[in-house]
Residue frames relative to the residue before (quaternion, step in Angstrom):
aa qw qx qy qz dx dy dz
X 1.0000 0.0000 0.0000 0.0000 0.00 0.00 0.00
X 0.6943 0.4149 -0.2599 0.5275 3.45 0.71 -0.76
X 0.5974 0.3755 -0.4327 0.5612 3.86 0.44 -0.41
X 0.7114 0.3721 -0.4044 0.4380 4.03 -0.10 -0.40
X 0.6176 0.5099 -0.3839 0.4595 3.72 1.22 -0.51
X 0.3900 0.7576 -0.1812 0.4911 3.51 1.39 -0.84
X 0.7561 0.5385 0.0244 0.3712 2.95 0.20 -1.65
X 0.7332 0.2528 -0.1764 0.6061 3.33 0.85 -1.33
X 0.6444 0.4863 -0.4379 0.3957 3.72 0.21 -0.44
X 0.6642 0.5041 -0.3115 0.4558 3.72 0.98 -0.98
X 0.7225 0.3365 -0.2911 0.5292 3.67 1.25 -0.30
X 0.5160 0.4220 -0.5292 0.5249 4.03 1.13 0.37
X 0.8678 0.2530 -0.0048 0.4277 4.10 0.49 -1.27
X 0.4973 -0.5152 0.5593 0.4177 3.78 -0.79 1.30
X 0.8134 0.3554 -0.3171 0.3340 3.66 -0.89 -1.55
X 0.3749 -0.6168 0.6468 0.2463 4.21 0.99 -0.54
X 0.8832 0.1253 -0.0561 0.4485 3.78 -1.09 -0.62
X 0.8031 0.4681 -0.0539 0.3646 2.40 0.30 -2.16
X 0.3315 0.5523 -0.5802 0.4984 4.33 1.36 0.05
X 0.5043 -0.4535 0.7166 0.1628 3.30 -1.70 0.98
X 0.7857 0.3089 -0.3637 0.3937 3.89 0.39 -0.42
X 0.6551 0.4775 -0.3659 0.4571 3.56 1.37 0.58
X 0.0402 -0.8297 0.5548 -0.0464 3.72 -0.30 1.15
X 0.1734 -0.7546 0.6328 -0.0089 3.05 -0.93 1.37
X 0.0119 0.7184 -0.6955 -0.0080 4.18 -0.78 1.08
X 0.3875 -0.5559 0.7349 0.0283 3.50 -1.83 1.34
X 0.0544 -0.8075 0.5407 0.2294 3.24 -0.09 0.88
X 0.5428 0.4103 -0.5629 0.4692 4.06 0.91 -0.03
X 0.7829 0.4790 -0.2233 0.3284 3.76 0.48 0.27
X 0.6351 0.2258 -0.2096 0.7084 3.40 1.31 -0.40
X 0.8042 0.3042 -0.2119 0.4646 3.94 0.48 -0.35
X 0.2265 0.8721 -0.4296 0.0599 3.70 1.23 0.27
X 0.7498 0.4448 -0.1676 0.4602 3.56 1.32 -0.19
X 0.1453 -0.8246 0.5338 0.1179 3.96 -0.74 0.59
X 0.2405 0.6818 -0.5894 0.3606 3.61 1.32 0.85
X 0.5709 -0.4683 0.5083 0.4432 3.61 -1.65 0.86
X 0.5669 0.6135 -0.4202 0.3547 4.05 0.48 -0.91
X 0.7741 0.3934 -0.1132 0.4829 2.98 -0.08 -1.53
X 0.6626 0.4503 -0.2805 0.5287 4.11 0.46 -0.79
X 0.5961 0.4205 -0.4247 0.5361 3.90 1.08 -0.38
X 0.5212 0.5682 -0.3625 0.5236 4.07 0.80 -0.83
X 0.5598 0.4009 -0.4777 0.5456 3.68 0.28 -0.85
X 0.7623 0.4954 -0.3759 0.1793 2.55 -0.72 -1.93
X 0.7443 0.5003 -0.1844 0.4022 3.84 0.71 -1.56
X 0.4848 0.6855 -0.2618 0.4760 3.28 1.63 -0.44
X 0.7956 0.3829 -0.1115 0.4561 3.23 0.29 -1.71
X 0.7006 0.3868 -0.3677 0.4736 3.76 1.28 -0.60
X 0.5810 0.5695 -0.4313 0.3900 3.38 1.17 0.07
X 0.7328 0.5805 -0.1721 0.3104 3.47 0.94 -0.90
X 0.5937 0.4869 -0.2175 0.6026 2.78 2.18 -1.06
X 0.5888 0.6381 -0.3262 0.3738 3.90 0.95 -0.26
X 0.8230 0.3029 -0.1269 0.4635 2.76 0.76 -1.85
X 0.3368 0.7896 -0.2727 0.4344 3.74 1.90 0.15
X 0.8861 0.3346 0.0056 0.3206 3.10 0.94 -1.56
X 0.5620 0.7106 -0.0744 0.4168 2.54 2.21 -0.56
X 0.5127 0.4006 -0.2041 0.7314 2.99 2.46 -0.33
X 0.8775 -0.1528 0.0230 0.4541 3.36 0.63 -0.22
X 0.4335 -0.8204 0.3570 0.1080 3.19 -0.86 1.54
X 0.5220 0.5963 -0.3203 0.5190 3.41 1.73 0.74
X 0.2414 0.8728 -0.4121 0.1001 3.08 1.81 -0.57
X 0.0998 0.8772 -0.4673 -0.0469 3.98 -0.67 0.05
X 0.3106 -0.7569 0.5732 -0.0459 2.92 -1.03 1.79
X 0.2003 0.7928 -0.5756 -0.0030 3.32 -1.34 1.58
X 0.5567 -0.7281 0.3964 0.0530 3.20 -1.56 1.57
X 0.0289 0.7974 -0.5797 -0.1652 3.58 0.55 0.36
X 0.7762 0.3360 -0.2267 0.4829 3.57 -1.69 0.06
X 0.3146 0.7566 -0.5725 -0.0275 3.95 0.59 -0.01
X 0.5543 0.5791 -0.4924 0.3389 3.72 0.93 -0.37
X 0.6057 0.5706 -0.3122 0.4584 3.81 1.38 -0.34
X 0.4701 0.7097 -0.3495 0.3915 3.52 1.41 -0.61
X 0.3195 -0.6636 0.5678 0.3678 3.74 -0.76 0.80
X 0.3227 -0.7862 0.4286 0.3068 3.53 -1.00 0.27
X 0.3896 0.5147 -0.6477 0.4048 3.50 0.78 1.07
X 0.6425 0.4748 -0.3749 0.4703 4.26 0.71 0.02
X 0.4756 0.5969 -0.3509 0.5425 3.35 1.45 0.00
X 0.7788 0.3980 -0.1919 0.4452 3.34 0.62 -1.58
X 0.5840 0.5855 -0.3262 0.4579 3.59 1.84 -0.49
X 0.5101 0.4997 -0.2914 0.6365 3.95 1.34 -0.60
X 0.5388 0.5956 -0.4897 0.3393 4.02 0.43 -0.37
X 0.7529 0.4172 -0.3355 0.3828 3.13 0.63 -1.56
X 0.6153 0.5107 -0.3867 0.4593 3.83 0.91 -0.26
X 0.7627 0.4243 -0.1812 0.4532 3.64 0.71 -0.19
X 0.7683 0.0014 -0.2988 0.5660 3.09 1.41 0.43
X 0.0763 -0.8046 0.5387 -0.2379 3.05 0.62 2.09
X 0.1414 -0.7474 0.6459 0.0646 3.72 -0.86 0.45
X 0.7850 -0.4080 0.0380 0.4647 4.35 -0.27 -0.35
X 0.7699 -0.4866 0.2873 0.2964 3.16 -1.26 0.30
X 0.2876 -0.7992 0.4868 0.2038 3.81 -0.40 0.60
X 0.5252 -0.3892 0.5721 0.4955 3.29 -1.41 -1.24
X 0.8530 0.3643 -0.1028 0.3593 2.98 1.10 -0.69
X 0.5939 0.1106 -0.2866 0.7436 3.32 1.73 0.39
X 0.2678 -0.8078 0.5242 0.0305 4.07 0.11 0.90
X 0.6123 0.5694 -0.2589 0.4835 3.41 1.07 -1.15
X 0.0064 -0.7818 0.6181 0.0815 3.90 -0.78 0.83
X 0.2380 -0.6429 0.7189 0.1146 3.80 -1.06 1.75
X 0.4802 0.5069 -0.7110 0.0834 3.91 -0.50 0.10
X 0.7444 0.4460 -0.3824 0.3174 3.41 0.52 0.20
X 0.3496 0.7586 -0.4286 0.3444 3.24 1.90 -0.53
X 0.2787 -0.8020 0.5227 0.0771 3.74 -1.27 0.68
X 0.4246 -0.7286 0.5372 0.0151 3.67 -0.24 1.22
X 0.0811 0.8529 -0.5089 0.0832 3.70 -0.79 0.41
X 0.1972 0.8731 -0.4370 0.0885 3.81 0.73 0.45
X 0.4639 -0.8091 0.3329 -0.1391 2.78 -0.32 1.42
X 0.4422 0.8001 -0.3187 0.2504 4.14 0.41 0.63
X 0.8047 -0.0237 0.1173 0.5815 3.54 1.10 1.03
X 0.9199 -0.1876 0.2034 0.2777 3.14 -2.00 -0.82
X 0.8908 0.0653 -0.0305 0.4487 3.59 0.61 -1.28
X 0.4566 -0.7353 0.4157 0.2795 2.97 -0.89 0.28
X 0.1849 -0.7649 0.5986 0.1493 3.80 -1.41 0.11
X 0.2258 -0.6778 0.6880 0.1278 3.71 -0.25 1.07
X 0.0601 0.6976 -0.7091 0.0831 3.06 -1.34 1.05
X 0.1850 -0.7661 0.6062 0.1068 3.82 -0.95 1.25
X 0.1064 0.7829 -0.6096 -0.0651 4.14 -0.59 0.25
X 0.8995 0.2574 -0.1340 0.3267 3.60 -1.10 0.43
X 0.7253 -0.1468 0.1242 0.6610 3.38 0.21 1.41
X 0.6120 -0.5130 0.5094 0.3207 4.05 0.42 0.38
X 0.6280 0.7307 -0.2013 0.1766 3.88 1.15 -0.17
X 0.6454 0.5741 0.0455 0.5019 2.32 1.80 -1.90
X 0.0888 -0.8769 0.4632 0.0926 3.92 0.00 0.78
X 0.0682 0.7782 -0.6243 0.0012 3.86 -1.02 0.93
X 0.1109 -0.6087 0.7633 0.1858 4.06 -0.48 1.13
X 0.3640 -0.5038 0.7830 -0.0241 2.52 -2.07 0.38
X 0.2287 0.7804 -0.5779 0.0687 4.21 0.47 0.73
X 0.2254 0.7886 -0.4888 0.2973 3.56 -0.38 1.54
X 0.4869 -0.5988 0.5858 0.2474 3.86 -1.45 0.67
X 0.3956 0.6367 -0.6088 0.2599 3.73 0.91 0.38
X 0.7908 0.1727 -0.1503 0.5677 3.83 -1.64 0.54
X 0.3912 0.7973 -0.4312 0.1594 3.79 0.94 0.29
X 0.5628 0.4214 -0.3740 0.6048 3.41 1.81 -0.32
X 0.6849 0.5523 -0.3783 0.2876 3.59 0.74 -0.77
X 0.5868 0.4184 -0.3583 0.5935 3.99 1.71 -0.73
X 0.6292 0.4750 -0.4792 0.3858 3.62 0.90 -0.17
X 0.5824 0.3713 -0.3793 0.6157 4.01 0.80 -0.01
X 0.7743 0.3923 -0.4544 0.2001 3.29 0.27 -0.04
X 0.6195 0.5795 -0.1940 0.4927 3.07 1.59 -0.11
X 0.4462 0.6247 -0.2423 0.5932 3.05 1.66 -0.27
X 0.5200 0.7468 -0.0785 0.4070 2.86 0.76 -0.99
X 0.7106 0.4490 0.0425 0.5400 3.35 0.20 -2.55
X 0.6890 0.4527 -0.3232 0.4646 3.63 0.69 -1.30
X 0.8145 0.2965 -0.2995 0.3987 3.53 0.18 -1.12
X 0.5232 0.5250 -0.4106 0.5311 4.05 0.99 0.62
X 0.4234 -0.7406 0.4362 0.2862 3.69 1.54 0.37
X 0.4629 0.6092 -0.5182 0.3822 3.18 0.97 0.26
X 0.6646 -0.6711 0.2774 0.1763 3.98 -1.32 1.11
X 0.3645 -0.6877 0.2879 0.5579 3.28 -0.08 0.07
X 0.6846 0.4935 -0.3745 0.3842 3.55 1.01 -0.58
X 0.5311 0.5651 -0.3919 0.4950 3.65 1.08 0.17
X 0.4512 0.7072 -0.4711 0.2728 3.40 0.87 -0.37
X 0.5613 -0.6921 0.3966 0.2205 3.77 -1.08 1.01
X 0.1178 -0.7964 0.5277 0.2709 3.80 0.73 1.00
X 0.6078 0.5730 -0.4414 0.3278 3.94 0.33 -0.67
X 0.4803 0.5292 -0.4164 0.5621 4.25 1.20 -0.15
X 0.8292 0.3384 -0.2069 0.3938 3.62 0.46 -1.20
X 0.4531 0.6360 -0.3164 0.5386 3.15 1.54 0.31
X 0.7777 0.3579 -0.2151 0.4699 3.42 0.72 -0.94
X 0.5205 0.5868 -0.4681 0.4070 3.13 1.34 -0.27
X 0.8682 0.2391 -0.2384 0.3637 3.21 0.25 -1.60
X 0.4695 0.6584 -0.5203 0.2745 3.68 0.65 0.25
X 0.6467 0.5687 -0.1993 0.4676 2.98 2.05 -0.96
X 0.8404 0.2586 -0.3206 0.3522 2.95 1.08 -0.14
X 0.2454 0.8174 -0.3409 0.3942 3.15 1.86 0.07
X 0.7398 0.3005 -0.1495 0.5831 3.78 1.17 -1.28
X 0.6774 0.4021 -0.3482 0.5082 4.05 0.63 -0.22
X 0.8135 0.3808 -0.3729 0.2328 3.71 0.45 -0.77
X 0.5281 -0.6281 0.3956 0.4124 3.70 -0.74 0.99
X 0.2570 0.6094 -0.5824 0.4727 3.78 -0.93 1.40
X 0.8068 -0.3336 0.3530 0.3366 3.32 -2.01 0.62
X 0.7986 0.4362 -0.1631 0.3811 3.78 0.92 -0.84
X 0.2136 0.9150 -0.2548 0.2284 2.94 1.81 -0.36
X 0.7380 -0.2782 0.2640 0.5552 3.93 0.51 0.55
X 0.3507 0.7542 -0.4273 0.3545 2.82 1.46 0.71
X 0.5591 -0.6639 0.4148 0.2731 3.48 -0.82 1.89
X 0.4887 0.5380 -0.5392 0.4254 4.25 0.85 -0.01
X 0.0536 -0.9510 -0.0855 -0.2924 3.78 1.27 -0.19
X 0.8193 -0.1663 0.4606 0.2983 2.04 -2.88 -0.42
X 0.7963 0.3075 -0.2214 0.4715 3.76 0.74 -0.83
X 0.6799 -0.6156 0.2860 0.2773 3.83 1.20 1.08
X 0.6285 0.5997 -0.4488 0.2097 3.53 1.17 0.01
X 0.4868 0.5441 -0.5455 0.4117 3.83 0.83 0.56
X 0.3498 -0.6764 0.6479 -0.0192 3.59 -1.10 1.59
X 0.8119 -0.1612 0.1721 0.5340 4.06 0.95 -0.51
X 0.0890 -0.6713 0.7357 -0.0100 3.53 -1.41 1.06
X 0.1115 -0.7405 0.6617 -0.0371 2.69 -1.80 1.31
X 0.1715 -0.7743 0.5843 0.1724 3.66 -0.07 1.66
X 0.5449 -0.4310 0.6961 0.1813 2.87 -2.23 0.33
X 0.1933 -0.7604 0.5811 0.2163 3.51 -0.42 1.06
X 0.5384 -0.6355 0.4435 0.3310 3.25 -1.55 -0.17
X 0.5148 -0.6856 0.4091 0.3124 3.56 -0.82 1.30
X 0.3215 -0.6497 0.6670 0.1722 2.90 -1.66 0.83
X 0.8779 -0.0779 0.2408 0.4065 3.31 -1.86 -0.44
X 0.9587 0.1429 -0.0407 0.2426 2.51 -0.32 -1.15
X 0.1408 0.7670 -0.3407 0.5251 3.23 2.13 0.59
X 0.8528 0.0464 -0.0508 0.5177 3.39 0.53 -1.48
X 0.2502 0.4004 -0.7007 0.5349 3.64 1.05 1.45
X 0.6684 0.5307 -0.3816 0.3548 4.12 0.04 -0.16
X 0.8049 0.1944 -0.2475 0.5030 3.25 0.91 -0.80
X 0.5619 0.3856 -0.5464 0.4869 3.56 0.67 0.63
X 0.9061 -0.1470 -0.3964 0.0150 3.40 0.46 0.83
X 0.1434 -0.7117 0.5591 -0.4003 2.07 0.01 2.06
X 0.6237 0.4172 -0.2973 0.5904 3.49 1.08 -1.44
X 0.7036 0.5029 -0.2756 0.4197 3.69 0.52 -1.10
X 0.4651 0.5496 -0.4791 0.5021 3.94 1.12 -0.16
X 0.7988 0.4720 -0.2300 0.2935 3.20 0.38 -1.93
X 0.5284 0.6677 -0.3467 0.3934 3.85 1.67 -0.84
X 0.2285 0.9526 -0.0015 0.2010 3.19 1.30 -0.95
X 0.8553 0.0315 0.1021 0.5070 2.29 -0.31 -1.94
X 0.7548 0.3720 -0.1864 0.5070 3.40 1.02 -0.11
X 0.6254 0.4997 -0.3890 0.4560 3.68 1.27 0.25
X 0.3480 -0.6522 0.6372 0.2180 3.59 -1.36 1.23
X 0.5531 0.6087 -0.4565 0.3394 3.85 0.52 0.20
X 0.0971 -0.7495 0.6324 0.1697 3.58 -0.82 0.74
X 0.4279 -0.8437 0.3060 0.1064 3.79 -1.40 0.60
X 0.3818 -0.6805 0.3166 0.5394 3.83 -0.11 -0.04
X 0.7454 0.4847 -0.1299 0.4389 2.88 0.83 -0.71
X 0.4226 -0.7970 0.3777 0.2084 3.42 -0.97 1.37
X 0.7496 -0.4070 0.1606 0.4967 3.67 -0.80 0.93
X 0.6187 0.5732 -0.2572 0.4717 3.39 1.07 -1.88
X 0.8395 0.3300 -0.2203 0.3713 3.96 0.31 -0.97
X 0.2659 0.4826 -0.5726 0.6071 3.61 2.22 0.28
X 0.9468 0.0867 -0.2801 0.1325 3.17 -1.01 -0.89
X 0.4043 0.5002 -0.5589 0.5234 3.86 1.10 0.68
X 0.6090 0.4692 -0.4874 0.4141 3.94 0.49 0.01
X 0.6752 0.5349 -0.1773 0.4760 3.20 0.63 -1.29
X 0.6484 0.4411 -0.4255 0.4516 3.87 0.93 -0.55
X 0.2239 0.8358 -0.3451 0.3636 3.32 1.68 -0.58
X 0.8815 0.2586 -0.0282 0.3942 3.24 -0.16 -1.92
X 0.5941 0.6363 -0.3273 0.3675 3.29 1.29 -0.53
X 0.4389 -0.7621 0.4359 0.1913 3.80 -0.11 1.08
X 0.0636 -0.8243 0.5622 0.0201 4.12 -0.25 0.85
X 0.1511 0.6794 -0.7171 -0.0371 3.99 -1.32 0.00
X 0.4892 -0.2230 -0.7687 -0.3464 0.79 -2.35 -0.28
X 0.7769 -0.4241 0.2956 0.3594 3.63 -1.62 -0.04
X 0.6876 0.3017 -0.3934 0.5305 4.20 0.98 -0.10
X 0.8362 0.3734 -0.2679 0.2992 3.57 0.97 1.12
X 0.0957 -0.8341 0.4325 0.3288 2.64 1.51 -1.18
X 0.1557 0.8177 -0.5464 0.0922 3.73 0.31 0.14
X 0.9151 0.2074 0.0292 0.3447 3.37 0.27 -1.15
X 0.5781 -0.5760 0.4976 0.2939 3.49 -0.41 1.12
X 0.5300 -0.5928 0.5583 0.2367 3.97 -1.17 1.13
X 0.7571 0.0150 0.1368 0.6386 3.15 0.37 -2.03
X 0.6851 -0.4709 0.3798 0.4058 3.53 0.02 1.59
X 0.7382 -0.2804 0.3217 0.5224 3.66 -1.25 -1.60
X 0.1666 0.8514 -0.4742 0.1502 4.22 1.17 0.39
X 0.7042 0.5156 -0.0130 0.4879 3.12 1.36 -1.31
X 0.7064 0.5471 -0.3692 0.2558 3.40 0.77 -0.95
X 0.4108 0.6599 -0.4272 0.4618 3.70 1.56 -0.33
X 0.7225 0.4430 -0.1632 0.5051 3.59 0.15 -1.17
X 0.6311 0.5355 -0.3341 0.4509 3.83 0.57 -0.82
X 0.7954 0.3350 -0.1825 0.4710 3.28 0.66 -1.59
X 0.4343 0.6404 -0.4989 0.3904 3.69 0.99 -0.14
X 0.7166 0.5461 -0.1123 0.4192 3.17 0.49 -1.81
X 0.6886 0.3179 -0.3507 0.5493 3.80 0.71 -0.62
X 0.4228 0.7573 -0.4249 0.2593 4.28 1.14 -0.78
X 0.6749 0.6838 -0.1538 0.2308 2.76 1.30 -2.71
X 0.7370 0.4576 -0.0094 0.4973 2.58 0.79 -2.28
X 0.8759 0.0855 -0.2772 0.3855 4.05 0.77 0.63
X 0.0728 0.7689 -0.5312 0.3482 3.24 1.77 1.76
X 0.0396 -0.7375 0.6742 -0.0039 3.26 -1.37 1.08
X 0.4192 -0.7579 0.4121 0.2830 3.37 -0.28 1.06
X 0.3454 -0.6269 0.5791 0.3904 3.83 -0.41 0.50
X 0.2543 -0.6588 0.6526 0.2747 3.57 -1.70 0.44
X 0.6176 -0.5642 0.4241 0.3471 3.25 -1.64 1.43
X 0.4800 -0.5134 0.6285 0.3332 3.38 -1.79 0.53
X 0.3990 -0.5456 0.6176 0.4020 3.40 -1.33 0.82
X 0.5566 -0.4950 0.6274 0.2270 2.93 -2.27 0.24
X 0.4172 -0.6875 0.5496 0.2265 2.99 -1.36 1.47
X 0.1777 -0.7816 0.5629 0.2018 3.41 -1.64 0.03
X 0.4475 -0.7974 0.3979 0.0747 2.80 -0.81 1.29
């Protein structure tokens, strides 16, 4: 979730973070409290940032991390910007293009509002057992993964997006019809994470004076080793996707580091 958030801001803004038109909120950190006080401060916060944000630029992009932690009267306060329709006299400032990001985990939800313009993701572990049976599922019917019916994994998570307790919870983004499409993140397989270990192991590489006993191929068949799969009459699917493989592949490196011996010194 965070590399694809990443991702999109570094391809809307040279500077990435650090653009003034990219805002990034922790909600155990910037929203740690659910007093009326403190939830009015938000509130005045978030319409300031998102105003004075957009007004320089109508791409402007807000992201929520943790949203299942988010009280949902600051949810319902970010609505009125996300299902905005035209400028007034009295609100002048136009968000249909303004860009939403909420942030919570494993999959994701594409969500389109307003004229097909406006953009909210939704990155989250909602309906996450339910795309995990479905794919499970898909696999053992020999059917591909890229053939796989996106309109099942839709209904799942839309279903569960509005029943499971969490930032979205009956939450009027919704109850009030404004998601147009969801795209889930499936769950990695095998060989997914034979890719990102090496990959990690490319990148180790280039910058490590250690040589190893073990050949690349047996680093990473050790290291898949440690990496925990289910369900249990298959193994198919990575627990925690690639979360682990940093730590895994450290741990197998340690244990088959050969110091190089120094070149002797020439004399001259």
């Amino acid at each position: 979730k965070n590399f694809v958030a990443k991702h999109i801001v570094e391809s809307l803004y040279r500077k990435g973070y650090k653009s003034k038109y990219a805002r990034l909120y922790v909600a155990s950190r910037d929203f740690m409290h659910q007093d009326e006080e403190h939830l009015k401060q938000y509130k005045d916060r978030i319409k300031h940032d998102i105003e004075r944000a957009t007004s320089g630029c109508q791409y402007a992009t807000f992201i929520f991390d943790e949203v299942d932690k988010m009280p949902m009267k600051l949810l319902e306060t970010i609505l009125f910007y996300i299902d905005f329709h035209t400028p007034t006299y009295a609100q002048p400032i136009d968000f249909r293009k303004t860009i939403f990001i909420f942030l919570r985990h494993i999959l994701i939800d594409l969500i389109e509002v307003c004229n097909n313009v406006a953009i909210d993701l939704f990155f989250s572990n909602t309906g996450g057992k339910e795309i995990n049976t479905i794919a499970h599922n898909n696999h053992f019917a020999s059917i591909e993964r890229n053939n796989y019916n996106i309109t099942e994994f839709q209904r799942a998570l839309a279903n569960a997006a509005f029943s499971e307790p969490g930032g979205l919870w009956h939450a009027s983004l919704i109850n009030r019809h404004l998601v147009t499409f969801f795209v889930p993140f499936l769950p990695l397989e095998r060989s997914h994470i034979r890719t990102c270990i090496q990959r990690q192991l490319e990148l180790i590489h280039k910058k490590d004076k250690y040589q190893y006993i073990l050949s690349d191929n047996d680093i990473t068949d050790r290291v898949l080793d440690l990496i925990e799969f289910s369900p249990p009459n298959s193994l198919l699917y990575s627990v925690s996707g690639c979360k682990k493989v940093q730590q895994k592949l450290d741990f197998i490196l340690e244990s088959n580091r050969v110091i190089p011996t120094k070149k002797p010194i020439e004399e001259f």
